[in-house]
N, C-alpha and C positions, 0 to 999 in steps of 0.2 A: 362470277365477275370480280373486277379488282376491289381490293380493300380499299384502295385511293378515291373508292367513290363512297358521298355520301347516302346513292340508293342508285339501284340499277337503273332503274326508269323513273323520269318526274313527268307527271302528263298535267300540264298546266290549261286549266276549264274543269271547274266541276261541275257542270253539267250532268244529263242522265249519260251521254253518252262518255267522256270521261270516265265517270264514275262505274262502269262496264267496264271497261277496258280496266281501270284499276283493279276491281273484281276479280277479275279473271285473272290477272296477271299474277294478285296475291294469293291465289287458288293454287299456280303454277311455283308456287316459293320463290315469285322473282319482289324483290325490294323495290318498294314503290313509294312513292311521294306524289299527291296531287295538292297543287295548289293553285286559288284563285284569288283575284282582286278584293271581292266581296264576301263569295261563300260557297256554300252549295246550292244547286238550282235557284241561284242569283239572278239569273237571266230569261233565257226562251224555256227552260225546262221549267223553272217555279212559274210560267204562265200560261201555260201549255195545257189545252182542253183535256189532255192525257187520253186521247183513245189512240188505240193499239188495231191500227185502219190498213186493211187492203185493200178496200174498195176506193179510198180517196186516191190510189197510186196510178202514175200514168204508165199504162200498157206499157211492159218490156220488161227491162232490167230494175226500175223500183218497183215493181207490180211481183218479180217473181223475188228478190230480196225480201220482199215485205212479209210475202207471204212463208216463207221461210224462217224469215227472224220470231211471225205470231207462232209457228208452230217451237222456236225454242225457248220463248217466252214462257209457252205454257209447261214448258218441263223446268224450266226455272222455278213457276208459279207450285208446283206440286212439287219439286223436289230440288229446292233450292232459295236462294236470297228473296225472288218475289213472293213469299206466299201470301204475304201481307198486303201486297202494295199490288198485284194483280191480280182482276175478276173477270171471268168471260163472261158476254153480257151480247144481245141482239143490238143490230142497229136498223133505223128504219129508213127508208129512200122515198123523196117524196117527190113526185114532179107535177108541171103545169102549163100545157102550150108545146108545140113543137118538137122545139129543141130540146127542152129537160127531158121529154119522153125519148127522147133518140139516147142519150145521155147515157137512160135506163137499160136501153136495151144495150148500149156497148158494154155496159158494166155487167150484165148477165154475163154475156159473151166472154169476157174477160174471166170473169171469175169461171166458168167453165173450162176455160182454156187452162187456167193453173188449176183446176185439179188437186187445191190446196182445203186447208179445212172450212176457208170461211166458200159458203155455198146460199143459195135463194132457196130460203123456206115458203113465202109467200108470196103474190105477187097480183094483184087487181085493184079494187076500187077503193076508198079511204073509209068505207065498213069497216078493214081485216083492222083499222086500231081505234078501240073506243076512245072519244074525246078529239078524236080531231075534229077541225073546222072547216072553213071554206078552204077554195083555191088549191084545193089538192084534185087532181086528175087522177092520181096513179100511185099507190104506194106498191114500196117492196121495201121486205122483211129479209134480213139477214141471220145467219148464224155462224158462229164460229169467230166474231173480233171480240174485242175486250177492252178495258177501260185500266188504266196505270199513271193514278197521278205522279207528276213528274218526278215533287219532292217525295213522297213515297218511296219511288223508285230508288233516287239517289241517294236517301237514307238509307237505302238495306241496302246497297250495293256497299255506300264505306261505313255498313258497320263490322264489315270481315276484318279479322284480324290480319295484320300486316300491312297495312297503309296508315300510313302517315299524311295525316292531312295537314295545310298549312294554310290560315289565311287569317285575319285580309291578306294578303302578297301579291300586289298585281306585280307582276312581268315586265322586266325593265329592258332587257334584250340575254341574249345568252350566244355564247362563242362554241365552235369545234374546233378541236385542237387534241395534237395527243393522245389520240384513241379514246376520248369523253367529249359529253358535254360541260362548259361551265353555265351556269343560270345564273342570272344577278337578280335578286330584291332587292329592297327597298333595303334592307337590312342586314341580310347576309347575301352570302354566295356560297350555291351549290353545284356538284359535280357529281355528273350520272353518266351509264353507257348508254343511253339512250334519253332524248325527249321527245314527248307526244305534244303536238300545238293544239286543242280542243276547245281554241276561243271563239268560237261563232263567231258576231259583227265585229268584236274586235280581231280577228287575224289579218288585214290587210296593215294593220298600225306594225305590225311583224316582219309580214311577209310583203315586199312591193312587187305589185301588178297582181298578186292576188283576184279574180274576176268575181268579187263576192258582193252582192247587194243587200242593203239591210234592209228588210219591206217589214211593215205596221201591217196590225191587226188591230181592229175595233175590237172589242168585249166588254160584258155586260154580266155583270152578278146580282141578280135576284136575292131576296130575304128566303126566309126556312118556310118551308110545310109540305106539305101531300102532293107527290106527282102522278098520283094516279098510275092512269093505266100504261104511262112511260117509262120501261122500263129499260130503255136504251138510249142513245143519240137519233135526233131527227133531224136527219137531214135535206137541203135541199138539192136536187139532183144541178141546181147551177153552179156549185161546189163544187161537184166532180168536173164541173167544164173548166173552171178556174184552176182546179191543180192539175190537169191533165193535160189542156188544149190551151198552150202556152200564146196568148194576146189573141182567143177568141172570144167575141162580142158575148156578155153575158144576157140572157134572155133576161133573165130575174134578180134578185137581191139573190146572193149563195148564204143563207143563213145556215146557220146549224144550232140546235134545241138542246142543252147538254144536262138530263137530271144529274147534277151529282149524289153521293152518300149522304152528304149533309142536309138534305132536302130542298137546297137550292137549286135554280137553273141561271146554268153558263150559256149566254148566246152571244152568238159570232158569226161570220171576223171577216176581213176583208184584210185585200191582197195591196198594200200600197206602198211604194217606193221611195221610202225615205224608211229613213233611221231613227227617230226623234220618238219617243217611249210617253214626253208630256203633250204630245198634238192628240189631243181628244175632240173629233171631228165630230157635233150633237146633230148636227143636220142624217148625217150618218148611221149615229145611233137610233135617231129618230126612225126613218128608215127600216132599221132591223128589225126594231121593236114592234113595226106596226106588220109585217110580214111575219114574224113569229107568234104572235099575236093571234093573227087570219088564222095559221095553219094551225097554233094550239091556244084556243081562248081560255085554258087556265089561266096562265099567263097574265091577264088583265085584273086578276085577284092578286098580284106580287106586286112589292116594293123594289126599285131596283134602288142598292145600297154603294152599289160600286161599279165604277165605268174606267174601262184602262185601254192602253194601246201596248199590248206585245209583239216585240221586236226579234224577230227571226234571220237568221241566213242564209239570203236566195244566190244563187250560181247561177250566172250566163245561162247556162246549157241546160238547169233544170236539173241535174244531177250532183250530189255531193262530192266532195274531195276527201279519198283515201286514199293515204299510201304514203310513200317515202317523199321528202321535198327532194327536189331537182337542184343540183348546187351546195345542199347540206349533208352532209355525210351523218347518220344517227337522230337524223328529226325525221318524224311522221308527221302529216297535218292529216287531220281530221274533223271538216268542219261542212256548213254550207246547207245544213238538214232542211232547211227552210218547214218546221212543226214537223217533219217527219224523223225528226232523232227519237221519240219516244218509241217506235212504232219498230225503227231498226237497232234500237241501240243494243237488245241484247245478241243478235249476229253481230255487230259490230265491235261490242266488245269483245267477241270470241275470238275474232277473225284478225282484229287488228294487236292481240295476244301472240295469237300464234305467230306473226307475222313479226312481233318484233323478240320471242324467242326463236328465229329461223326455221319457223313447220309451213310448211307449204299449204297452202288456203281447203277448204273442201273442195275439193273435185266437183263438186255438184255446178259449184258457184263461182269457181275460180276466171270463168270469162263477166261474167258481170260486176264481180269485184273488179278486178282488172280496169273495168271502164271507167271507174272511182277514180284514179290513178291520176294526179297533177302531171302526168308527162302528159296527158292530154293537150296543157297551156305552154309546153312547152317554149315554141314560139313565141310566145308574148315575154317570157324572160321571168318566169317565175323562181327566185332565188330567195333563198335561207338569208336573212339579215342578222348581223352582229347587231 
């Protein structure tokens, strides 16, 4: 690329998924610069439960992305930037009534259907996990996802040589012209063949008409000790109705049980439609607390030391935005994961690499990427802003 640029590509969001795409891209010899307002996993990625989830994906195109991105995750994890910051690890499924049991059974089905690595090791009564409590009907045991906290991720991703990182910097606007882009900061201005947009809830301040929703999540951080005989995520099977079954009536509170490494447990989260990071709803948390609680009465031996609401970004349609913007000549947007950027970011970093050195996507994947694609909103007048 020209000497007249200051880096080939600037992919502004450091995020985990940014920070993939940076990855890869310095991997490829292309000259890279990311920068962010804040930092790195500033945002949904430094809040982000960090599991590396197929089961949470709704049937089709994120269910078989998902599962695809775990299996390159795990060659990243063995021979590459994650080894540190990714563990395969069991998850549990826990249901109660009805519905969550129906829940269960689509998510066998599903995972059967992809034929991917994560598969059902166990599947009956709340025996198969020592220490649970009440109000379980029906567990199932998983094998084959994994756990990737966010900032881990993002940290081994730019610790590769050839990126240039830059921040605070948030993003003032940036022009095409000329066969580059110009970027403006706060402070300087830079000139690249390409930008990547990877601002989650803030890309529509960029991009207008952008169909991106910013929804809150409840969570809850426990003190340190013994998680026993958990040694995975416990989920509730009304979780999978909430990411899956877009404004179906939830039967139950959708908690999820999260031992981390540090001996604490992460519990969550809830799907709510606003944007505001300081609305810490306690009727809510209360709520969680006393269903996580039923299903695992360790729990009632911990302090909880820290209560937040992480802020994600949701799309209309339930599906992310990738690909080239419409109207902008040399920007990609890349946003909209809503908690599912941890899970795809290392396909996405691969995918949206090649894509902007001119290689043509994997064959495998290339109509489900495709669907990623902001010509989708075309209609609604989504255009590149100066």
């Amino acid at each position: 690329m020209s000497d007249r640029l200051d880096h080939d590509v600037i992919i502004a969001g450091a995020g985990v998924v940014g920070a993939a795409i940076a990855w890869h891209l310095a991997r490829a010899g292309v000259r890279v610069a990311i920068i962010d307002a804040t930092g790195p996993a500033a945002a949904a990625s430094g809040a982000s439960d960090g599991a590396v989830s197929v089961a949470s994906k709704k049937p089709g195109v994120m269910a078989r992305l998902a599962s695809a991105s775990l299996i390159y995750t795990h060659d990243l994890a063995a021979q590459g930037p994650l080894q540190a910051a990714f563990a395969a690890r069991p998850a549990h499924i826990f249901g109660s009534g009805a519905a969550e049991l129906a829940a269960m059974d689509t998510l066998a089905a599903k995972l059967n259907h992809l034929s991917g690595r994560v598969r059902v090791v166990a599947d009956g009564g709340p025996d198969l996990l020592s220490g649970l409590g009440t109000g379980v009907d029906r567990l199932m045991t998983l094998e084959g996802e994994g756990h990737m906290p966010g900032h881990k991720a993002v940290r081994a991703y730019l610790a590769a040589p050839g990126i240039t990182c830059i921040w605070p910097a948030p993003l003032l606007g940036y022009e095409v012209a000329d066969g580059f882009v110009t970027v403006r900061l706060a402070d300087r201005t830079l000139r690249a063949g390409q930008l990547v947009l990877a601002l989650g809830v803030s890309s529509p301040d960029l991009i207008p008409g952008l169909p991106i929703v910013p929804r809150a999540g409840q969570l809850i951080v426990t003190d340190r000790g013994p998680v026993g005989a958990l040694s995975g995520s416990l989920t509730a099977a009304a979780y999978l109705v909430a990411k899956t079954q877009d404004g179906a009536a939830l039967p139950l509170l959708p908690v999820v049980i999260d031992p981390l490494t540090s001996g604490q447990y992460l519990i969550g989260s809830t799907r709510e439609d606003h944007g505001d990071p300081t609305r810490v709803d306690f009727a809510t948390l209360r709520r969680l607390l006393t269903r996580a609680a039923t299903v695992w009465p360790a729990l009632r031996d911990r302090r909880v030391i820290r209560t937040f609401a992480g802020v994600r970004a949701a799309v209309s349609d339930s599906l992310p935005i990738v690909g080239p913007l419409p109207g902008a000549d040399r920007v990609t947007i890349v946003t909209g994961f809503e908690g599912d950027g941890i899970c795809l970011s290392a396909l996405i970093g691969r995918e949206v690499a090649r894509m902007l050195c001119g290689l043509s996507p994997d064959a495998a994947l290339a109509a489900d990427l495709a669907a990623l694609s902001p010509v989708r909103f075309s209609k609604n007048r989504i255009e590149g802003a100066a």
